[in-house]
N, C-alpha and C positions, 0 to 999 in steps of 0.2 A: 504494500500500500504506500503509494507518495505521499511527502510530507502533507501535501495541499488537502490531500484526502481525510487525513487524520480528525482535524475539526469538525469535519460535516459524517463524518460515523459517527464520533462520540455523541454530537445530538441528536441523531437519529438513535441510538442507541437509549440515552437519556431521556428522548422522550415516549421510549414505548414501556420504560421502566412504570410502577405503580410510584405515587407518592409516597418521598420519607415517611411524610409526616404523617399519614393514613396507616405507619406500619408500628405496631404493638409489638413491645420485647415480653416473649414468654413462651406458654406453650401448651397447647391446651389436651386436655387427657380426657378419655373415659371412664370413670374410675365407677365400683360398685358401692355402693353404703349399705353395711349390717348392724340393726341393733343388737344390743347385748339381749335383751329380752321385751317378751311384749309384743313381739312382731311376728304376725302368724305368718309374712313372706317369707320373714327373714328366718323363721325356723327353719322351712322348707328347702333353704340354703339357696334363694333365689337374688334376694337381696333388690337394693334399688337403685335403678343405674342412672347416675348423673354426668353434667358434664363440669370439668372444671378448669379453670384456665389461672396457673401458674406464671407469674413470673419472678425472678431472680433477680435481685439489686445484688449491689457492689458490696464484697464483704460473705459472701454465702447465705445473707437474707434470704428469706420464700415468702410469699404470700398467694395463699390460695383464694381465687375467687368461684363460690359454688354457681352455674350460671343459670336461667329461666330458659323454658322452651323460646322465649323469643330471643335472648341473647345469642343461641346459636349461629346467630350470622358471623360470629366472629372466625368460624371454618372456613371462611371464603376472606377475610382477612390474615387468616394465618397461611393459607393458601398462597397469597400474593405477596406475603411477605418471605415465603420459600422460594419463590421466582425471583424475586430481588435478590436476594443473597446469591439466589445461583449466576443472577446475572455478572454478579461483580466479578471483576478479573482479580 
């Protein structure tokens, strides 16, 4: 690629990228919840399947956030945010 070229890839590139700022650090899980007792699912060893979306500060922090059937859009932002990183050289 000639030098001249170089400019006009990286904004093309740049602009098919998702937005920084639209991209959340963390990472989201499906995890099961069982009660200790009381719970005639939970006896059954079914349990209750949530989703929850983690992320990690500086330092080894965690904070887990349990999410709502509507919060799951955040799948289609973790999504886009896996394509960004893979974009980066």
């Amino acid at each position: 690629m000639k030098q001249t070229k170089i400019p006009d890839a990286r904004a093309k590139l740049a602009a098919s990228l998702p937005s920084s700022t639209e991209i959340l650090r963390g990472s989201l899980l499906h995890r099961t919840i069982r009660h200790r007792s009381g719970c005639a699912t939970c006896a059954q060893g079914d349990g209750h399947p949530v989703w929850v979306f983690t992320v990690t500060y500086p330092g080894g922090r965690t904070k887990q956030i349990s999410l709502s059937a509507e919060q799951r859009l955040l799948q289609a932002e973790e999504a886009s945010s896996r394509l960004f990183r893979r974009s980066l050289p």
